[in-house]
Every structure is written in structure tokens, then in C-alpha cells.
C-alpha positions in Angstrom: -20.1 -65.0 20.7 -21.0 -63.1 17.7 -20.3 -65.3 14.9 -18.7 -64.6 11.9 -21.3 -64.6 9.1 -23.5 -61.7 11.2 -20.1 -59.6 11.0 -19.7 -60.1 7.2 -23.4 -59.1 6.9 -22.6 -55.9 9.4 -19.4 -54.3 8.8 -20.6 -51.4 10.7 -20.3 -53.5 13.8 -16.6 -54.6 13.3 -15.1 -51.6 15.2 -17.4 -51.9 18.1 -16.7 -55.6 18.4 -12.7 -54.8 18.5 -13.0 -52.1 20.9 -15.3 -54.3 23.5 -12.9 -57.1 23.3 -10.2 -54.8 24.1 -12.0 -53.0 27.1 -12.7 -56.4 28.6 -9.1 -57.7 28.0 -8.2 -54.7 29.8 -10.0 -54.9 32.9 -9.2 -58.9 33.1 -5.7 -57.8 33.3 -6.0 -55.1 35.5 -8.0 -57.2 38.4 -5.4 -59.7 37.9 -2.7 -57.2 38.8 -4.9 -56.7 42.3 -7.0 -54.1 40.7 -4.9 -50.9 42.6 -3.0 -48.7 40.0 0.6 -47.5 40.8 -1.3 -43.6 41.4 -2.9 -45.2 45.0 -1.4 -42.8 47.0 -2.7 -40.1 44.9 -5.8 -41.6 45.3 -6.1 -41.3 49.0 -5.3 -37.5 48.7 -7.9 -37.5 46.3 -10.0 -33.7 46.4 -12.9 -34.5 49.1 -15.7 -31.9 48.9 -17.0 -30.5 52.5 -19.7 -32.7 53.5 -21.4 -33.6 56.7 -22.6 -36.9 57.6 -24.8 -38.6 55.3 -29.0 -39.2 55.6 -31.8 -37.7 57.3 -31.9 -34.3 56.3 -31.9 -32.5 59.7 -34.5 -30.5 61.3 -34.1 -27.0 61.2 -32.7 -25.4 63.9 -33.1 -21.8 65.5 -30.3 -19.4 63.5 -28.2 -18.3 66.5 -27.4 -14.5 67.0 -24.2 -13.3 65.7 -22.2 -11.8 68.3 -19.3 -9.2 67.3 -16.2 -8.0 69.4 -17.9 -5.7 70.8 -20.8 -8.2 72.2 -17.5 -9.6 73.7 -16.2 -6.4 75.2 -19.6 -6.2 77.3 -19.5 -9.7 78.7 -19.8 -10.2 82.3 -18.6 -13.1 84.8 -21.2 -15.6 85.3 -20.4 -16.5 88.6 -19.0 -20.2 87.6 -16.5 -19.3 85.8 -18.0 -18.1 82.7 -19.2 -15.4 80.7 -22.5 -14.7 79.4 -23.0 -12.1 76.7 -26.5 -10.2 76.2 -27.9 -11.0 73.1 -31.6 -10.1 71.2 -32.6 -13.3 72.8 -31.5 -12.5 76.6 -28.6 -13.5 77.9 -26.4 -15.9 76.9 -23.9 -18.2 78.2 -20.1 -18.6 76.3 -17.7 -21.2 75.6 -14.9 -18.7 77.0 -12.8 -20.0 80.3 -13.6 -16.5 82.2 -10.1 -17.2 84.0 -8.0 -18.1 80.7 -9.5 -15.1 79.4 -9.0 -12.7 81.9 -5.4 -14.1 82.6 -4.5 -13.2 78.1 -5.9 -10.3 79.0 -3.8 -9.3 81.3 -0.1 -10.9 79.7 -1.2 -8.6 76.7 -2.0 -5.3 78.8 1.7 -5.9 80.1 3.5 -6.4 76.9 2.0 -3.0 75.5 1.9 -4.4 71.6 0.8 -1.8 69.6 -1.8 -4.7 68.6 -2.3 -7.9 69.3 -4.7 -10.9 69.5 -5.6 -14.3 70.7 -7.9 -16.9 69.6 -7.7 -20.4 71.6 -10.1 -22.8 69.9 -10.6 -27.0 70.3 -10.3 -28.1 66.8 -12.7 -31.5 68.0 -16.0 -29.3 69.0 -14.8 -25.6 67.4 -15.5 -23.9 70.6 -14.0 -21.1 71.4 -12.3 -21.0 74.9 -10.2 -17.6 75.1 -10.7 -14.7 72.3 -8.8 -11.7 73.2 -7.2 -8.5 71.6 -5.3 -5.6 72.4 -4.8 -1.9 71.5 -3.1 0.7 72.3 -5.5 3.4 71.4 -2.8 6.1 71.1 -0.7 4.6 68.3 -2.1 4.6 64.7 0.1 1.1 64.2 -3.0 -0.3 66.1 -6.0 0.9 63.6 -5.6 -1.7 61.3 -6.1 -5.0 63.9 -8.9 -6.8 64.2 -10.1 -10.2 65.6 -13.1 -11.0 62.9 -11.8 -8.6 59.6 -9.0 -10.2 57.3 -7.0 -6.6 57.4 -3.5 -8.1 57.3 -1.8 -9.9 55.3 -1.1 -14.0 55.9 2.0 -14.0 55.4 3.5 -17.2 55.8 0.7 -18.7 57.2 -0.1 -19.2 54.0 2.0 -21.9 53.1 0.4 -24.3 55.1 -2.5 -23.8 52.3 0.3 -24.1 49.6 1.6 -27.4 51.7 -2.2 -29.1 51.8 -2.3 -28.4 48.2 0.8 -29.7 47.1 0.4 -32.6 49.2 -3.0 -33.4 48.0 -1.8 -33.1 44.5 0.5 -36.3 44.7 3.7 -34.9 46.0 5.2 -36.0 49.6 7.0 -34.7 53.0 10.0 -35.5 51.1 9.6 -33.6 47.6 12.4 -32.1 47.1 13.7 -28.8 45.3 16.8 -26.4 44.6 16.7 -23.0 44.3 18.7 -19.5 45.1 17.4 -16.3 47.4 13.9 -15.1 48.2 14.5 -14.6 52.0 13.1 -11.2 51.1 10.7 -11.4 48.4 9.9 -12.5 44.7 10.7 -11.6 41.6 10.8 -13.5 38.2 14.7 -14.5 38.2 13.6 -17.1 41.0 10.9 -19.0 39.4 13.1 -21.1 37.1 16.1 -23.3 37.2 19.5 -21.0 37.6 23.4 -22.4 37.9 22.7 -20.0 41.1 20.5 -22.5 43.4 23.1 -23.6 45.7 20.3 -24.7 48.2 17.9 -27.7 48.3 15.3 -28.3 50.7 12.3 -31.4 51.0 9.2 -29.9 51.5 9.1 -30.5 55.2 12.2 -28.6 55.6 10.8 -25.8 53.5 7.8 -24.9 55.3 9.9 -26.0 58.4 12.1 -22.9 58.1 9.1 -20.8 55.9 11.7 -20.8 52.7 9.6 -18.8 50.2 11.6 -19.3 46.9 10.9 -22.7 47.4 7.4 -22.8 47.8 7.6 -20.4 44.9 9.2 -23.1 43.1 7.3 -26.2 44.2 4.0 -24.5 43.5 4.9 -23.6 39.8 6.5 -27.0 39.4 3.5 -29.2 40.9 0.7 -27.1 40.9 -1.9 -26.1 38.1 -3.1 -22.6 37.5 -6.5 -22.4 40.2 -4.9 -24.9 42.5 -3.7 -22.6 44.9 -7.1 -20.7 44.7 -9.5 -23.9 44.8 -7.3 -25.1 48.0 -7.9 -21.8 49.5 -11.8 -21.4 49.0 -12.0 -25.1 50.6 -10.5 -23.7 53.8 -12.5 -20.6 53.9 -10.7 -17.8 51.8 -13.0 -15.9 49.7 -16.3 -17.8 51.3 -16.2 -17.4 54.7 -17.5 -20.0 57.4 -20.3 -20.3 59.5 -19.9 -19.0 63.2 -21.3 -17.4 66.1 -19.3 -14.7 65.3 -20.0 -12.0 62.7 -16.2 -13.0 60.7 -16.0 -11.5 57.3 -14.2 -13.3 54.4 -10.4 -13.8 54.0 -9.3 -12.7 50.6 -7.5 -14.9 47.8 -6.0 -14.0 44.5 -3.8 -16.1 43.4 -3.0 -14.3 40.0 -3.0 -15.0 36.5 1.1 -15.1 35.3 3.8 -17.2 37.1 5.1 -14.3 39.3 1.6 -14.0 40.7 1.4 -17.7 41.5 5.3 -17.2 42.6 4.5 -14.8 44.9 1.1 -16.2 46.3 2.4 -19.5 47.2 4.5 -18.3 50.3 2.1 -16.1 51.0 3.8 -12.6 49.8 0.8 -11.3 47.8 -2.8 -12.3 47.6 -4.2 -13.2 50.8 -5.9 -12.1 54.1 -6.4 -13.2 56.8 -8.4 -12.7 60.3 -6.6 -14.1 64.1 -10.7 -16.6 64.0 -9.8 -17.9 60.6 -6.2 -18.3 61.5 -7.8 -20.8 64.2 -9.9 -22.4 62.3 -6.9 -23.4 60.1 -5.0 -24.3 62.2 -7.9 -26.3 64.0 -8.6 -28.1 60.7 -5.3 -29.8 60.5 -5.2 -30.7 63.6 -8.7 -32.4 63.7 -7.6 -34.9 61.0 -8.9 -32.7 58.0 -12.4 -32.1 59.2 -13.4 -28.6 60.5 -15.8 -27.8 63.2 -18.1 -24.7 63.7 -16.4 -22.2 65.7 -18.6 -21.5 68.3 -19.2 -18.5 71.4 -22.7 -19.6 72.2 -22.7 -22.4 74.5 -25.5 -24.8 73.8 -26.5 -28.1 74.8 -26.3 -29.6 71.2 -23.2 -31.4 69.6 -20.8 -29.7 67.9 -21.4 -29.2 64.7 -19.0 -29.9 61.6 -18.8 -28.1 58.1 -17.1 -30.8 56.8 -14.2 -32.8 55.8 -12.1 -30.0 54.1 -9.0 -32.4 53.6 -8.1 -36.1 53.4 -7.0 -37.5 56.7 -3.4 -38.4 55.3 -2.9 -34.5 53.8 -4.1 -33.7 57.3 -1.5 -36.5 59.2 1.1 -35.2 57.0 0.7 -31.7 57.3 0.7 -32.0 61.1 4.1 -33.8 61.0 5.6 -31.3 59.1 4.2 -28.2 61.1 5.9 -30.2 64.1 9.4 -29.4 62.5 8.9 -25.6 62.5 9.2 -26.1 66.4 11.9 -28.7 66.9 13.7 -27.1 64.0 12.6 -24.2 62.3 11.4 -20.5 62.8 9.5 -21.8 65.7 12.2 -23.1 67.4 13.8 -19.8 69.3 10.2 -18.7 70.4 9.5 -22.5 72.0 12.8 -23.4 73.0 12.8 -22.0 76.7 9.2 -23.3 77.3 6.8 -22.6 80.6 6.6 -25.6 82.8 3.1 -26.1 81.5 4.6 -27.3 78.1 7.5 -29.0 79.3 7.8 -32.2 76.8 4.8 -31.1 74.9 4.9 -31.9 71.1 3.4 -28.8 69.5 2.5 -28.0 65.9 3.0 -24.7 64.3 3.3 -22.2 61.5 5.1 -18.7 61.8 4.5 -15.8 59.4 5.9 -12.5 59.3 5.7 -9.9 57.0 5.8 -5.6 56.6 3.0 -3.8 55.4 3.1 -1.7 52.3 1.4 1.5 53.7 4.0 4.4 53.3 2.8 6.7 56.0 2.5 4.0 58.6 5.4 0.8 59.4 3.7 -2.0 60.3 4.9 -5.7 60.8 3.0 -8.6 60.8 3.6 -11.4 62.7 1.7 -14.8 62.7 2.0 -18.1 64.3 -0.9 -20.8 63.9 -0.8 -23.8 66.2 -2.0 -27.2 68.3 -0.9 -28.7 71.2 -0.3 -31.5 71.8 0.4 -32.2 68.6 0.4 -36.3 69.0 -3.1 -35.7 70.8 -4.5 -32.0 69.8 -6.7 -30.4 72.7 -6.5 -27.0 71.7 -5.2 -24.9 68.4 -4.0 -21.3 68.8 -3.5 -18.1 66.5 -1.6 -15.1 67.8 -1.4 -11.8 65.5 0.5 -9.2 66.3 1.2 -6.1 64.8 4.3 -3.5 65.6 5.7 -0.5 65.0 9.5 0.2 64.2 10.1 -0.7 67.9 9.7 -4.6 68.6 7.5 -4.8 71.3 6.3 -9.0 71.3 6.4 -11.5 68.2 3.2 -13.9 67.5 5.0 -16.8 68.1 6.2 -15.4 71.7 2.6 -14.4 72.7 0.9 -18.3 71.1 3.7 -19.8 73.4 2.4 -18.0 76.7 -1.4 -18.4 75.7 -0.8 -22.4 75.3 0.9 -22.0 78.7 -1.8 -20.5 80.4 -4.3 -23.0 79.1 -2.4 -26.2 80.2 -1.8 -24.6 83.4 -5.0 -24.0 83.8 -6.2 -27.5 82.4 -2.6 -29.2 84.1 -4.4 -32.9 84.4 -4.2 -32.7 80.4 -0.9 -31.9 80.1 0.0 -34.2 82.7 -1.9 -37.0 81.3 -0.1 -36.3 78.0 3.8 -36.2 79.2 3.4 -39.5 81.5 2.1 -41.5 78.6 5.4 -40.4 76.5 7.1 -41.2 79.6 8.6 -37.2 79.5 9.8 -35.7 83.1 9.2 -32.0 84.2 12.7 -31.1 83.5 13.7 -28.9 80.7 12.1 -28.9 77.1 14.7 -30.6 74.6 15.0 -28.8 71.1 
């Protein structure tokens, strides 16, 4: 205790002496109140930098060869089922099911998409079991495609970014918000509070059925300038990620005035993205928030993570929601009539679908990002594909059949899966 005569002597320590006894009263009350302040749930969706596991720095390893899609256009059948690709440093075995491949391959050769591609990827090692695109050479809808370039726009893949982002900055499944048009775009009249918004939707239900003028809304209501963008460069936009593959960066800009961030958050304007990105996403929330390497090169050594890129209960929740755009949402046509393969399957997934700007050349965009099953993910999926006036296939159609030919071909999976939920081969239930 200080006593009283020192303080008379030393006014100069009368404020430090208030302030102290304050701080102290203030943590005695707060550890008697259990010590947890009411913003705990924030707190576990706190921002958690990429990291790897913690010690030893780790030897350094050989850099692998970057292989590109036209490494992969030269690969040759192992003789076990494989592929093996010839590389600077001889030839090299792949992660790729030679079968799954081949059978992609072929399902895309019949549907004659102007473009179109495949990436099948296990979101617990990152490696890459089926990467496959298609072109017709003769139509110029085709030139833009590509399996590794972010050339196309993301669409609506992109609010699963916006999602992660809003859930990780407090909100819930269950935030809810009212608003009026936007099925077809953005413009300033829908950012703000109108006696027109005679629709309200949770969150859940928003990206459920990919409703842009809410996520337009939600962002601008929840969301600082830079959020969007520091979300983004976590999962890889404007960065890149390491790989085996030579992928080039996805582009984010989220803007600098409301509209921009309006228009950004369901994915309108300012981003790219490539089909191996899309994966990786896609991969990331299904692997509880922690992304794996994707990898070509089969090696003997373990997988490899680049790091926790969101908190396992964004990750949980994300997943969840993604579930409802196949039960309920814009999912729901393309995974309603299923393969027997999926029969009873829970899947996860994201649609997108957008039309380019070029005005010599209509394109259409159209995404879907997925993970089957979704209760117990063994795979994730991204479909692209890109047509021309004429509808030819839809990316949700073509990630549907690719999921089918990987459970058929890995059936003891899929069967493992549906006897534990006690599900019948009968008919998929919406």
C-alpha cells in the first residue's frame, strides 16, 4: 500500500495510483464473471494467419519440376493404372487415376462443350486424382479456357469467399437481410434500404440460391473496406499457391466506392479465377479450414499443408451452408436425378454463372465448386465450362457426372458412407 504522506509529497503519482487501482478492479471483476466476454464466438472466428505446424525448421527439400497442361497432354499409362509424365528429372509417376481420367475424358469428348474442364482433388492430401479439359478447336468460344490461367470470371463462386468473410467477421448462418432485385446485376439503387425490398433471406438461404443483392447488402452492412480483399489473398487470389503445377494468380479487386464492394461481393466484378484454384477452394472448406498442397507428382513423402487459411467453425459452417445449394438451391435441378454412385450422398456445393463482356464473342460462364460426401469429404470437384449462344452442358451437370465416376470407380467409399447413414440404393431424395 502506498501510504498517504508519500502521495502528499508526490502529486505527480496520484493519477497513476487511480488508474492501477482501476485496472486491477477491472480484471478482479472480469475473472469473476468467468473471464469469457460476451464477443466469444467472435473470438473463435478470430483471423488465423496460414501457418504450418510449429518447431524444427524443416530440412530443405528438392524443389519439384513444375509440370504445365501440356506435360499432362504427353502422359502415358503406366501400366498399373497410372500415369507418369516425363519431366527434366526422368520420368515421373502422377497422382491421376489413369481410368478416372480417361473415363472424364471421354464424357466430355461426347458432350462437345465448346470448353470445358475438370479438376478432382482430395482436400486431406491435395492430390490431384483426375485433371481434364476440353476444346473444340474450331470454335473461338473455346480460346479463352484454361485449366491453370484465371481467364474467367468467378462468378458466384465467389460468394463462398464473401460467406468465409462474413462469417469470420462475427455474423452467423442465420444473419438475416431484406432487399429488392439484382437477379441480373448491380447498380447503386440496391445497396441501401428501399420501401422496395419485399424479400429477406438468412445468409444460408442467400448463398443457397446465389442471391447477389444480398450479398451486396450483407457485405456493405458487415464488412470493412479491405475485408473482402484480405479474405481473398488468404485463399490464394492475388498470391497464388504452391503446386506442382505451373497455376498463375487469380485476380482480386475489390474497389474503392460502395458499388465496387456491391458488385464484388457476389462475385459480378473483380475476380478471376482458374478450374485448380476453384479446387483448392473448394478443398479448403472441406478440409476443416486447412489447405493442402495440390499435388501431380506422386512422392513418397506426406502431404504437405500451406496452412490453416480459416477457423475450423467458419469452415463447419461454410460447409453446412454449401449443403443447402444442393438440397435447396441452384444446385438442386443439376443433383436432383443423381447416378446410382451418389444415391444418398450428402454433397456440398457452390454454382456460378455469369456472361462475358467481350462484344465480338458470347461467352457464358458456368461454375460449380464441390465435396462429396459432405458429412465425410473424400474428394472436392470444380467444373468450368464455357458456351456459346447454344447451351451445350452446365458446370454443375458435368461436377455431378465427374463425382459419379469417382465413386463408381472407388464404390467401397460410397458404400461405406450410405450404410453408416443407414441410406438404401433407391432414389436420391431432394
Amino acid at each position: 500500500m502506498i501510504r498517504p504522506f508519500l502521495l502528499s509529497r508526490r502529486p505527480e503519482l496520484v493519477p497513476m495510483v487511480i488508474v492501477g487501482t482501476l485496472s486491477l478492479a477491472a480484471l478482479g471483476l472480469w475473472l469473476i464473471r468467468g473471464g469469457e466476454p460476451n464477443e466469444a464466438r467472435l473470438m473463435k472466428r478470430a483471423v488465423i494467419q496460414p501457418s504450418v505446424a510449429r518447431g524444427a525448421p524443416r530440412p530443405a527439400l528438392p524443389v519439384p519440376p513444375k509440370l504445365t497442361p501440356q506435360h499432362l497432354a504427353q502422359a502415358r499409362p503406366d501400366g498399373h493404372g497410372g500415369l507418369t509424365v516425363h519431366t527434366p528429372a526422368g520420368e515421373a509417376p502422377l497422382t491421376i487415376d489413369a481410368n478416372l481420367q480417361a473415363a472424364i475424358a471421354a464424357e466430355l469428348d461426347r458432350e462437345h462443350v465448346p470448353y470445358a474442364a475438370i479438376v478432382l482433388l482430395e482436400p486431406r492430401t491435395g492430390a490431384i486424382r483426375a485433371i481434364v479439359e476440353h476444346r473444340e478447336t474450331d470454335d473461338p468460344v473455346a480460346d479463352i479456357g484454361s485449366l491453370v490461367a484465371p481467364r474467367v470470371p468467378a462468378a458466384s463462386v465467389f460468394k463462398v469467399v464473401t460467406s468465409a468473410a462474413l462469417l469470420e467477421a462475427g455474423q452467423s448462418p442465420e444473419t438475416r437481410v431484406c432487399f429488392h432485385g439484382g437477379k441480373h446485376g448491380i447498380d447503386a439503387s440496391l445497396l441501401t434500404a428501399s420501401p422496395r425490398d419485399n424479400q429477406c433471406q438468412t445468409l444460408s438461404e442467400a448463398l443457397a440460391h446465389s442471391t447477389n443483392a444480398a450479398f451486396a447488402r450483407l457485405a456493405l452492412q458487415h464488412l470493412k473496406p479491405g475485408d473482402l480483399a484480405r479474405m481473398a489473398h488468404r485463399l490464394g487470389f492475388g498470391q497464388g499457391f504452391q503446386s506442382d503445377l505451373d497455376v498463375l494468380p487469380s485476380r482480386i479487386d475489390e474497389g474503392t466506392t460502395d458499388l465496387d464492394r456491391g458488385r464484388c461481393a457476389p462475385g459480378f466484378a473483380g475476380s478471376t479465377l482458374s478450374p485448380v484454384h476453384a479446387a483448392l477452394l473448394a478443398a479448403t472448406v472441406a478440409n476443416g479450414g486447412v489447405a493442402m498442397r495440390p499435388t501431380l507428382l506422386a512422392t513418397d513423402r506426406a502431404p504437405t499443408p500451406l496452412g490453416r487459411l480459416l477457423p475450423a467453425l467458419v469452415a463447419s459452417e461454410l460447409g453446412q451452408m454449401m449443403q443447402q445449394t444442393i438440397e435447396s438451391g441452384t444446385g438442386r435441378h443439376a443433383f436432383g436425378e443423381r447416378p446410382a454412385s451418389l444415391r444418398g450422398m450428402a454433397i456440398a456445393g457452390k454454382t456460378g454463372s455469369l456472361s462475358g463482356d467481350d462484344p465480338n464473342i458470347y461467352r457464358h460462364f458456368s461454375w460449380f465448386i464441390g465435396f462429396a460426401p459432405a458429412d465425410d469429404p473424400q474428394i472436392a470437384v470444380a467444373a468450368l465450362a464455357i458456351n456459346g449462344p447454344k447451351w451445350k452442358r452446365k458446370g454443375p451437370a458435368l461436377a455431378r457426372d465427374a463425382l459419379a465416376l469417382y465413386f463408381a470407380a472407388n464404390h467401397t467409399v460410397a458404400d461405406a458412407r450410405s450404410r453408416a447413414r443407414g441410406v438404401d440404393a433407391g432414389p436420391a431424395h431432394d
